[in-house]
C-alpha positions in Angstrom: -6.6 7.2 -48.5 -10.2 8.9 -47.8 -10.6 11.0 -45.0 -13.6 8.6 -43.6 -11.0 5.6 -43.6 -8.3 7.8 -41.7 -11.1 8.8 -39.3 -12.1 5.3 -39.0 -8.1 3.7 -39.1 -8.1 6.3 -36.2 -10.5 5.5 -34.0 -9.8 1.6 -34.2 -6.1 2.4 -33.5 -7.8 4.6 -30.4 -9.8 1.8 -29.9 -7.2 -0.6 -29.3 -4.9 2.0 -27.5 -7.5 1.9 -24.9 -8.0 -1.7 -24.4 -5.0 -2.2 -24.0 -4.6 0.1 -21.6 -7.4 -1.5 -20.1 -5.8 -4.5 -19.6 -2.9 -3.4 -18.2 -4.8 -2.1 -15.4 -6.5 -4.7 -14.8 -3.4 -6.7 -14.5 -2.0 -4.2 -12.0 -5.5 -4.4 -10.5 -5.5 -8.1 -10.3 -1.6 -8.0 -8.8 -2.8 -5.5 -6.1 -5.7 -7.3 -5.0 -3.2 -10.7 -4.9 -1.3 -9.1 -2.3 -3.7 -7.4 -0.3 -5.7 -10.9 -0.5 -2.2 -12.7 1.1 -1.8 -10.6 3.4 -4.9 -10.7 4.8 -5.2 -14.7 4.5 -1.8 -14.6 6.4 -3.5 -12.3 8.9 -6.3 -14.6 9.4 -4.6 -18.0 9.9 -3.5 -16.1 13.0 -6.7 -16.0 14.7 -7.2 -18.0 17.6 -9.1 -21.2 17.4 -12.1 -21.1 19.2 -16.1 -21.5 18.9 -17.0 -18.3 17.7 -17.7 -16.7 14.2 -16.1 -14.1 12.2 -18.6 -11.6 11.0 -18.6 -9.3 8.6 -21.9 -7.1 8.3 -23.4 -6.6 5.1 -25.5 -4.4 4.8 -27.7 -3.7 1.6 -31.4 -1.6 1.7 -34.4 -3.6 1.8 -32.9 -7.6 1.6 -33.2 -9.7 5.0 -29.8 -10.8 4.9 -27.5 -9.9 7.9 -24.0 -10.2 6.3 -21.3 -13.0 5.9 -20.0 -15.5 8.5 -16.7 -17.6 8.8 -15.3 -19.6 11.2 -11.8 -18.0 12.3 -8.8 -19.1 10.6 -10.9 -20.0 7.4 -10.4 -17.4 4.5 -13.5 -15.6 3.5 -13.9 -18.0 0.3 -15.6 -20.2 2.7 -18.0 -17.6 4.4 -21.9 -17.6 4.5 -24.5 -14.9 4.0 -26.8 -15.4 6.7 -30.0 -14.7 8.2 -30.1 -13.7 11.3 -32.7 -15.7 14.1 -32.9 -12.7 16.5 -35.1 -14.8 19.3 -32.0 -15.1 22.2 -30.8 -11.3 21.2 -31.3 -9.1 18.2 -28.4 -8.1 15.8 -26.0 -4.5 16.9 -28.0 -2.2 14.6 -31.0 -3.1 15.6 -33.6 0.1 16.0 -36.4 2.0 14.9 -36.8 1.1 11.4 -39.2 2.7 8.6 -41.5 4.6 8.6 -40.3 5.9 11.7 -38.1 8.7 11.3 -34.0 7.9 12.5 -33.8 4.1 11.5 -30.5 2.8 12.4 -30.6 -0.7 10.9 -27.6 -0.6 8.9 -25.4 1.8 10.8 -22.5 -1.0 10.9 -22.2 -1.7 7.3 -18.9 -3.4 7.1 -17.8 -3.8 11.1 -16.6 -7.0 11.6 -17.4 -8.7 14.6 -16.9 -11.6 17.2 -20.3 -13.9 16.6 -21.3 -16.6 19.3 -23.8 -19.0 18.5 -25.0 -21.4 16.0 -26.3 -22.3 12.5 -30.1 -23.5 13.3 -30.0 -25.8 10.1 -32.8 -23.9 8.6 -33.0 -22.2 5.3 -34.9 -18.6 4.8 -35.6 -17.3 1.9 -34.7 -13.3 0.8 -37.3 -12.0 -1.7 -35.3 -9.2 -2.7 -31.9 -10.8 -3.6 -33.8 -14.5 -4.4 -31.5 -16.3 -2.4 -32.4 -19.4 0.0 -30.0 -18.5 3.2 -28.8 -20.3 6.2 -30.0 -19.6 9.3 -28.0 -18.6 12.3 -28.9 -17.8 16.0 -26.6 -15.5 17.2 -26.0 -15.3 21.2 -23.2 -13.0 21.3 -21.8 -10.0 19.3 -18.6 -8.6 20.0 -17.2 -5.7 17.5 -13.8 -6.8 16.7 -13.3 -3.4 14.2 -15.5 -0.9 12.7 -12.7 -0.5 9.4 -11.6 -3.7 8.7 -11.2 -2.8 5.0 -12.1 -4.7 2.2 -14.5 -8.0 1.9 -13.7 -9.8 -0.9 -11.1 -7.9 -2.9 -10.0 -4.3 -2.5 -11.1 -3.3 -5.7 -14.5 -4.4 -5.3 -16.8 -0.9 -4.3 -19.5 -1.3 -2.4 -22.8 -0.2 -3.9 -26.3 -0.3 -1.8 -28.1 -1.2 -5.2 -26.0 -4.3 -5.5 -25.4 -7.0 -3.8 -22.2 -9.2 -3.7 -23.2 -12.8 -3.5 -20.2 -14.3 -4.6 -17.3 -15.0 -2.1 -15.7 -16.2 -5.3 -14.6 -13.2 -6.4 -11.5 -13.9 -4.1 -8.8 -14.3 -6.7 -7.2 -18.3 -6.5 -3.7 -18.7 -5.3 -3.5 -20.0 -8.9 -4.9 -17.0 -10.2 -2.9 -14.9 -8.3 0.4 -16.8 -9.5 -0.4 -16.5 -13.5 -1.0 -12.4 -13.0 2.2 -12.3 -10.8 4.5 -14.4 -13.6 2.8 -11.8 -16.4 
């Protein structure tokens, strides 16, 4: 055999070493995120009834968004990115914001909070993420925790030059049942 097709038999066999390896983790990944995803939707259909919202802030540079909204007991599959009405009283973070030196828009990326109010039925649109958003008029915020861990799934990292639009990334109970049986 050449040396070139040992070099190359080599690299494929790295090659497919590697992916496989790959997959593996992501398996393990998947299987981690499962549980962590269980024991938080156990966690949640806990939470007492009520006429409030579960809010997780969400925030990302330079989009209008505020975060995602749930009603409690409901996983966060079902939650909303919103756009905030500020007109009966404006959102936590709310401060100086550019070009003024110290803006503190943003400082509660990922609290979760208690959220009175309503959706307005309105729609908004967010030029930087191109989304057409429901609008809801908060009267209340109450922090509920400022490290509630993860939104979607636990592997997910949070990037400011990316935004997560997809509650979908929540792995299915079916999902999760096929990566347990592997």
């Amino acid at each position: 055999m050449s040396r070139n097709r040992r070099i190359v038999k080599t690299w494929i066999y790295g090659l497919a070493l590697f992916a496989g390896a790959g997959l593996l983790c992501q398996c393990d990944t998947l299987k981690s995120d499962c549980r962590a995803v269980a024991e938080r939707e156990a966690e949640i259909a806990r939470e007492s009834p009520g006429d409030y919202y579960v809010g997780r802030r969400y925030y990302v540079p330079l989009t209008r968004f505020w975060g995602y909204l749930r009603r409690p007991g409901e996983s966060w599959r079902t939650a909303k990115l919103v756009i905030m009405d500020e007109s009966v009283v404006r959102n936590p973070d709310r401060g100086y914001e550019p070009p003024v030196k110290g803006a503190t828009f943003g400082y509660d990326q990922n609290y979760e909070y208690l959220v009175s109010g309503s959706y307005t039925g309105e729609k908004a649109y967010d030029p930087s993420t191109d989304q057409i958003l429901p609008v809801f008029r908060p009267t209340q915020f109450e922090v509920r925790n400022k490290k509630p861990g993860f939104l979607f799934v636990p592997s997910e990292k949070y990037r400011e030059d990316y935004v997560t639009l997809q509650p979908q990334l929540v792995p299915s109970a079916e999902v999760c049942r096929r990566a347990e049986s592997e």
